[in-house]
C-alpha positions as CSV (number, residue, x, y, z in Angstrom):
1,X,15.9,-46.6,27.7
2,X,17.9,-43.9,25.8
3,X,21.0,-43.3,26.1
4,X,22.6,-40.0,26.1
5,X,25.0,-40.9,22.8
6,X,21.8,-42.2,21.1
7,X,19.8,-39.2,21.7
8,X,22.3,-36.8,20.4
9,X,22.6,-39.3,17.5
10,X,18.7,-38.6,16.5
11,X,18.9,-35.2,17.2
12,X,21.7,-35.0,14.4
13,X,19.6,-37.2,12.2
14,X,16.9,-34.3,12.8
15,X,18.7,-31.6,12.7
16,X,19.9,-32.4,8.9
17,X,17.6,-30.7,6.5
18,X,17.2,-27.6,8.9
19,X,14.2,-27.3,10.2
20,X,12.0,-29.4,7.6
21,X,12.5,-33.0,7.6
22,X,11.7,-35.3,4.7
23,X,9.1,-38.1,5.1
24,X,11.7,-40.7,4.8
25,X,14.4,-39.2,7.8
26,X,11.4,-39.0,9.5
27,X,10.5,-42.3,9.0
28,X,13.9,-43.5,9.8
29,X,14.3,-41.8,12.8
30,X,11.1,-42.8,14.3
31,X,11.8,-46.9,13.5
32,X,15.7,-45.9,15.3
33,X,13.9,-45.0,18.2
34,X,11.5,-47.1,18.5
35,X,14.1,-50.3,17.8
36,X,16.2,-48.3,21.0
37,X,13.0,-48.3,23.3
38,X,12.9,-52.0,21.9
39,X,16.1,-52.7,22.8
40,X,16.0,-51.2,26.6
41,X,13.1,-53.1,27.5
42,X,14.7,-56.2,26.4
43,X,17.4,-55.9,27.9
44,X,16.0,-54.5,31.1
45,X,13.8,-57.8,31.2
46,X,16.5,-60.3,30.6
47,X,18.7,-58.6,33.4
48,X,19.2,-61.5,36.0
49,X,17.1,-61.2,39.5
50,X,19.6,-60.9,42.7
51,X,18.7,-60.9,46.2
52,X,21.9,-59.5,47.2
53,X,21.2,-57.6,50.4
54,X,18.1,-58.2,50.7
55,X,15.9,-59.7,53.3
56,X,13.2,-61.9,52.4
57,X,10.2,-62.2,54.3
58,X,8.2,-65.6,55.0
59,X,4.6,-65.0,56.4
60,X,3.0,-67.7,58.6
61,X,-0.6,-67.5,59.5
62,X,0.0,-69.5,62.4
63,X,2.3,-68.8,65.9
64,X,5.8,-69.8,66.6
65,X,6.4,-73.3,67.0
66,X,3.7,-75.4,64.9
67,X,4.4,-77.5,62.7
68,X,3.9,-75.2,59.4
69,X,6.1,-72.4,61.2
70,X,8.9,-74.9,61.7
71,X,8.6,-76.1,58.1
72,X,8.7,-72.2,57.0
73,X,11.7,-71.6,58.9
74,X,13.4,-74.8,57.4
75,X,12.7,-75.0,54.2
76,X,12.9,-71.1,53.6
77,X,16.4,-70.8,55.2
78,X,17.5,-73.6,52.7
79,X,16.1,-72.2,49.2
80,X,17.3,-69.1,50.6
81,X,21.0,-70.5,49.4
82,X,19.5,-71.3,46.3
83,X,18.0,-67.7,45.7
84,X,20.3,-65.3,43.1
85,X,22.7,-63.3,46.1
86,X,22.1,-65.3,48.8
87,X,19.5,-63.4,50.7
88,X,18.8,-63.2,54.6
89,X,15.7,-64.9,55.7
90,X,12.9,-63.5,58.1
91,X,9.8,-65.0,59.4
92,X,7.3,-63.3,60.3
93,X,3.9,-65.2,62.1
94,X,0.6,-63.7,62.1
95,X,-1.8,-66.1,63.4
96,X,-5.7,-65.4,63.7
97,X,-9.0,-66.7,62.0
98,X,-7.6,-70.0,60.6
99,X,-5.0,-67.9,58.3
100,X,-7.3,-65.7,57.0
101,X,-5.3,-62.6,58.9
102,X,-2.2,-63.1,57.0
103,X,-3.7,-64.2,53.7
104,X,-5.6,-61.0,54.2
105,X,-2.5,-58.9,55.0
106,X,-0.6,-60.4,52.3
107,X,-2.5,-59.6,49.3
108,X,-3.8,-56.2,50.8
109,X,-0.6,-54.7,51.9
110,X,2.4,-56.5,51.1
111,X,4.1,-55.6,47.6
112,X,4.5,-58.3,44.9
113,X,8.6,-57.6,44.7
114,X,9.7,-60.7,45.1
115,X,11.0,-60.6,48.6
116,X,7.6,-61.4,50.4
117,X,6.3,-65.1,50.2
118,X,3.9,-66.9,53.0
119,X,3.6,-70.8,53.8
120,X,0.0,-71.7,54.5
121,X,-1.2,-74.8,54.8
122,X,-4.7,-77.0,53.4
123,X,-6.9,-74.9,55.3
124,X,-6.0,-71.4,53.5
125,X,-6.4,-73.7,50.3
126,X,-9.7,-74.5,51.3
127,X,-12.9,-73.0,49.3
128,X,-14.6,-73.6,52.6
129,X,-12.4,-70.7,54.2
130,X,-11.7,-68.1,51.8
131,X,-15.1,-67.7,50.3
132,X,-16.3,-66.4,54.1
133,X,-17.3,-62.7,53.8
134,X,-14.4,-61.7,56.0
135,X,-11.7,-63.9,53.9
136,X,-10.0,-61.1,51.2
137,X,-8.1,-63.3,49.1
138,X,-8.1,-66.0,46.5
139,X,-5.0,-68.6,46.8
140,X,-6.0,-69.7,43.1
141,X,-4.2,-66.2,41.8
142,X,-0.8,-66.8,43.5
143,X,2.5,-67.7,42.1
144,X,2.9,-71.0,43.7
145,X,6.9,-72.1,44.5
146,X,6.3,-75.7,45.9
147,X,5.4,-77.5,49.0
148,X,5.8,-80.2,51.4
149,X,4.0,-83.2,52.0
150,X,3.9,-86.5,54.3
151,X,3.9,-89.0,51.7
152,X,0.0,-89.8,52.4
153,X,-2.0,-91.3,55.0
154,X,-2.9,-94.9,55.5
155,X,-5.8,-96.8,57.1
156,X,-4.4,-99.0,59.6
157,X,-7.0,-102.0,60.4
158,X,-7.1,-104.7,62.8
159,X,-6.7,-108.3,60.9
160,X,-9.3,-109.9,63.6
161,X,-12.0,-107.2,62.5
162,X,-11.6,-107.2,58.7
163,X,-13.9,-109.8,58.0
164,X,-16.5,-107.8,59.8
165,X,-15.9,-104.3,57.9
166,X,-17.1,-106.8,55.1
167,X,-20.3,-108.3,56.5
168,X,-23.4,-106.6,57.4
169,X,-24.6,-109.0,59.0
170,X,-21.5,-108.6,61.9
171,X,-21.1,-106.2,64.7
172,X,-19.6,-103.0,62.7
173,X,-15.5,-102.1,62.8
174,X,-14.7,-99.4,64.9
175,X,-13.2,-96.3,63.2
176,X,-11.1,-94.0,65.8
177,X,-10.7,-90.2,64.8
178,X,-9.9,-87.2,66.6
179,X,-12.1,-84.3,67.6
180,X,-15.6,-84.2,67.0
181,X,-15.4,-83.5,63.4
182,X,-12.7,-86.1,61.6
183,X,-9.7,-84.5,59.9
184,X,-9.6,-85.3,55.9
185,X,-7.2,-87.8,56.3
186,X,-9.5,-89.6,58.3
187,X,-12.8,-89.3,56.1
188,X,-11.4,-91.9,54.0
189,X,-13.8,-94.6,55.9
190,X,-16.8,-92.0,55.2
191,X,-16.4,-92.8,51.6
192,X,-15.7,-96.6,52.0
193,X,-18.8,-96.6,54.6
194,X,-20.4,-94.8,51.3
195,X,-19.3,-96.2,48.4
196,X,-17.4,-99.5,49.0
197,X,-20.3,-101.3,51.3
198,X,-17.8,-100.8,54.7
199,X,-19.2,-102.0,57.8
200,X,-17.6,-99.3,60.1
201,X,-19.0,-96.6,62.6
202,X,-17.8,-94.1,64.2
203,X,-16.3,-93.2,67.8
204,X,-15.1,-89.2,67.6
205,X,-13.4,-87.3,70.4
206,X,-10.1,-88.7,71.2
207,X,-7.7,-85.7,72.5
208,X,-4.5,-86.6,70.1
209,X,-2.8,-88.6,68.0
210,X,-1.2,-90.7,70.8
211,X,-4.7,-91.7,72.6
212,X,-6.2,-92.4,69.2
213,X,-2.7,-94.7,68.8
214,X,-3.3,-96.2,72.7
215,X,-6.7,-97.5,71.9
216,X,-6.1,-99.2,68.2
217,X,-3.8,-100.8,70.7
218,X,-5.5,-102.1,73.2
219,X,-8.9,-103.4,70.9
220,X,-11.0,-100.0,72.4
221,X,-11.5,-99.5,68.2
222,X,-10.4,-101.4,65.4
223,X,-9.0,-99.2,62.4
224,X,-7.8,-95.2,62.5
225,X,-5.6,-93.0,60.0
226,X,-2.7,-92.0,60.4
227,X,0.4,-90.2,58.3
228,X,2.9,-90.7,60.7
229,X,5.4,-93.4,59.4
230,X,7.0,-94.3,62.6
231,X,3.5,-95.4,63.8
232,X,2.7,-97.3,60.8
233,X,6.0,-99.4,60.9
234,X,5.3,-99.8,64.4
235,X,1.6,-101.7,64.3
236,X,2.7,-103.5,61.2
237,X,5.8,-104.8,63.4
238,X,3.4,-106.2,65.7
239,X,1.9,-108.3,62.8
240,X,-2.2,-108.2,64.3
241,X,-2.6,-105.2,61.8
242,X,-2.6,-104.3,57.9
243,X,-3.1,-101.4,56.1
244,X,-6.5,-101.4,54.1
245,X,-5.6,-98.4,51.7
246,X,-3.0,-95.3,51.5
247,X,-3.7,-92.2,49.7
248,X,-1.3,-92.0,48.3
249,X,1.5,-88.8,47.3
250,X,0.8,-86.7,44.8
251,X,3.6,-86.5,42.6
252,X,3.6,-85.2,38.3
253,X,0.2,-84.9,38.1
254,X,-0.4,-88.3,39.5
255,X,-1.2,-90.2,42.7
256,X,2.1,-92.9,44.1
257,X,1.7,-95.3,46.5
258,X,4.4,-94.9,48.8
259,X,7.6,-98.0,48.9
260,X,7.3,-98.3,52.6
261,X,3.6,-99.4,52.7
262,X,4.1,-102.5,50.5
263,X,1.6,-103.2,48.4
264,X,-1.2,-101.5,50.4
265,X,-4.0,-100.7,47.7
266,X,-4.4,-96.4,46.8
267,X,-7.5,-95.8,47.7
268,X,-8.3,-93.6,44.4
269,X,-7.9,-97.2,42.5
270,X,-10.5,-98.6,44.8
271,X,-12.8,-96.2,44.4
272,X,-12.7,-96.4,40.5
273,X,-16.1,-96.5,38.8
274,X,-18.0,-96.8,41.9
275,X,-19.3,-93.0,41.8
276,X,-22.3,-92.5,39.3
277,X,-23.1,-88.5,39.9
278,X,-21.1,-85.8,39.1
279,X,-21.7,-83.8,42.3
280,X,-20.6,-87.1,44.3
281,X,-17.4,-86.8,41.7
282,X,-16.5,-83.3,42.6
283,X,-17.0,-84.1,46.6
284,X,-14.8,-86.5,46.2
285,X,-12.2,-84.5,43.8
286,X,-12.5,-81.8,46.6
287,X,-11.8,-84.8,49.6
288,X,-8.7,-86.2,48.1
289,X,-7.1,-82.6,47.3
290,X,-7.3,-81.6,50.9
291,X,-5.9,-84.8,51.7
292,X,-3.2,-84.4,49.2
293,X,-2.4,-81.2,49.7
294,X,0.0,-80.2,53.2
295,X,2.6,-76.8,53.2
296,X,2.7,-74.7,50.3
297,X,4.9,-71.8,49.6
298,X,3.3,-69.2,47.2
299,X,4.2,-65.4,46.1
300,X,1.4,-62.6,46.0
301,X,-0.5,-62.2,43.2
302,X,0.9,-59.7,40.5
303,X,4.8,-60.6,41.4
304,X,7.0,-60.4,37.9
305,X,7.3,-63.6,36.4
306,X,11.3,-63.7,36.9
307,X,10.8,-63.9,40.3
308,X,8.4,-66.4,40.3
309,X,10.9,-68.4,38.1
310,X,13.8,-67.6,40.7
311,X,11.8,-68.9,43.4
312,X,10.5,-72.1,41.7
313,X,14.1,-72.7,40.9
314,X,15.4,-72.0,44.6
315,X,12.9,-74.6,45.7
316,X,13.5,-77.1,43.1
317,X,17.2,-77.2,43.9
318,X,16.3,-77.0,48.1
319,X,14.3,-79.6,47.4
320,X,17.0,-81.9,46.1
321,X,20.1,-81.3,48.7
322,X,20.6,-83.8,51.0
323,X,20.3,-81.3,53.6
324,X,16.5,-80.5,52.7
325,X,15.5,-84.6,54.0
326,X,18.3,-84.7,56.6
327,X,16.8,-81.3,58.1
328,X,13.1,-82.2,58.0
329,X,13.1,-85.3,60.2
330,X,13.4,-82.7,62.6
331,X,9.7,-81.6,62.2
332,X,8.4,-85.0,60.4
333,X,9.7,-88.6,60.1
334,X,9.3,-88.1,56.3
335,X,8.6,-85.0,55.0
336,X,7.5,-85.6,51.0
337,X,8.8,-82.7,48.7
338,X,6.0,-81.2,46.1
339,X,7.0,-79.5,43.0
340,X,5.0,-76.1,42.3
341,X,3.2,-78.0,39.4
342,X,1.4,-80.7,41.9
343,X,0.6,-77.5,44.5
344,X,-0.9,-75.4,41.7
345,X,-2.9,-78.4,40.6
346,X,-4.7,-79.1,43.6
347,X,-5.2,-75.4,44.6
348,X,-7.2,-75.1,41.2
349,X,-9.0,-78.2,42.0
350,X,-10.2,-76.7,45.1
351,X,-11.2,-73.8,44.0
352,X,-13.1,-75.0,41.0
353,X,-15.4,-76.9,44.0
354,X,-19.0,-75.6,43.7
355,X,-20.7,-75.2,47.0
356,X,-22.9,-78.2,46.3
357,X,-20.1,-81.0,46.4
358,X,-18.9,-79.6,49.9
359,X,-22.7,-79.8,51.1
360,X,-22.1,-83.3,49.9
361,X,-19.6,-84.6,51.8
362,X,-20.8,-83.0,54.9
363,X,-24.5,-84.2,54.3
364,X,-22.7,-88.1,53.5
365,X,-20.6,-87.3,57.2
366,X,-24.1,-86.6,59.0
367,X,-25.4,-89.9,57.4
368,X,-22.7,-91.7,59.6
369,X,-23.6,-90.0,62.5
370,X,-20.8,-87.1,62.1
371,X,-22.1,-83.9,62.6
372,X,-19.7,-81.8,60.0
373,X,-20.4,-78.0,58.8
């Protein structure tokens, strides 16, 4: 921007030789002005982003009380003291169609200034959603801030029936889910069923989490999964269980094994050179990101970078105070930080997943008896 000083300044540069000016004023004063316009710009860009007074606004597509609104409403709160000026935090829930209402009002009528973000979860990540007719937006254009995770799930297996998810010849293990349709988590027996020789079927329709836990119990199945680490350390207390494989946390680009679950194998590293065709491949590239993936905070699409930098560096610095792990065991017995990196990763995963792999999966689900979509 000009200033007034620097406008008079080329006026008198111009104003010199009366009203003819030589090629070479000329060509001076146009290279001042354009260094000045230069110079504004730069400066305007480098000027440091503040919140201070503002109000920043966390969309949830789900209602009040779920587990990815009480995630929102923590972790938000907390990077909130990380944000330039310290701004005040509002969420805002707008549940309907699996997310696809506020995914749809957020890129349609909400302004990429900085002070808008939404928490989803998988399911708005999921190829499977957003490329319905009625879904308006596509999560792989958003400036991604980070996420939370659970550390990974685990198959828990019952030490009297592991010999028989080995042998063919024996009556098949018995793998619990919930629903009639198991969650991702849970698919990880489709693909050992599949791919590793497993002899497992299925029993589908338990209510929750605490039935499914009830009849691993009492012998009514013999293996489930589960992400819940207080349930884990529970069976493996009682010493008639083990865990077959975890899934492991996605963490720099690469899949850990979790501490806590000893030296429980990832399933990734079981599965290594056992799939042969690329559309299997990308089935199961499309499987393990919906497992991996949990809570992700993202900007709208179009939002200037040095917000985008602001909020990945709230984040980053929420994520490390004490407070962030202390405050989450409030909504999760351990709730598994993810850096904006490992979020944008599997996002782009997802959506690179051609229709065919998906019609995989589902068609390899409906082998075992699993009606899926």
């Amino acid at each position: 921007m000009l200033t007034t000083g620097s406008a008079a300044r080329i006026h008198e540069l111009l104003g010199v030789t009366g009203r003819f000016v030589s090629k070479q004023v000329l060509s001076f004063c146009l290279s001042a002005i354009l260094f000045l316009i230069a110079s504004g710009l730069t400066a305007s860009a480098q000027e440091p982003v503040s919140f201070r007074g503002k109000t920043i606004v966390v969309i949830v597509g789900s209602p009040a009380g779920g587990g990815t609104d009480a995630s929102a409403r923590l972790i938000a709160s907390l990077m909130a003291n990380y944000l330039p000026g310290k701004p005040a935090v509002l969420v805002r829930n707008i549940p309907g169609a699996q997310g696809i209402t506020a995914m749809n009002y957020f890129v349609k009528q909400v302004a990429p200034d900085g002070l808008t973000v939404i928490m989803a979860s998988t399911t708005q990540a999921d190829p499977l959603l957003y490329r319905k007719p009625q879904a308006q937006f596509d999560p792989t254009t958003f400036g991604f801030v980070g996420g939370v995770g659970r550390g990974g799930t685990v198959l828990l297996l019952r030490k009297e029936a592991e010999m028989r998810l080995h042998d063919k010849r024996a009556a098949p293990a018995v793998m619990g889910a919930l629903g009639g349709v198991p969650r991702s988590g849970m698919q990880i027996t489709a693909w050992g069923i599949e791919f590793l020789g497993w002899n497992a079927k299925w029993v589908l329709g338990y209510r929750g989490t605490s039935d499914l836990m009830i009849a691993l119990e009492r012998g009514e199945i013999d293996m489930t999964s589960t992400a819940n680490l207080f349930q884990v350390q529970k069976f493996m207390d009682n010493g008639r269980f083990k865990i077959m494989s975890q899934s492991g946390a996605l963490h720099g680009g690469k899949m850990v094994a979790r501490p806590e679950f000893g030296d429980a194998p990832l399933f990734a590293a079981l599965m290594q050179g056992k799939i042969r065709e690329p559309i299997a491949q990308k089935a199961f590239d499309y499987w393990s990101s919906m497992t991996a993936l949990d809570k992700w905070f993202a900007l709208a699409p179009g939002t200037p970078e040095a917000f985008v930098r602001a909020y990945r560096a709230a984040y980053k610095g929420a994520a490390a105070d004490p407070e962030f792990a202390e405050l989450g065991k409030r909504i999760s017995e351990d709730i598994d930080p993810m850096a904006y990196e490992d979020v944008e990763l599997l996002i782009n995963r997802l959506g690179g997943t051609p229709p065919e792999a998906i019609a995989y999966l589902s068609a390899m689900l409906r082998k075992q008896g699993v009606e899926a979509e």
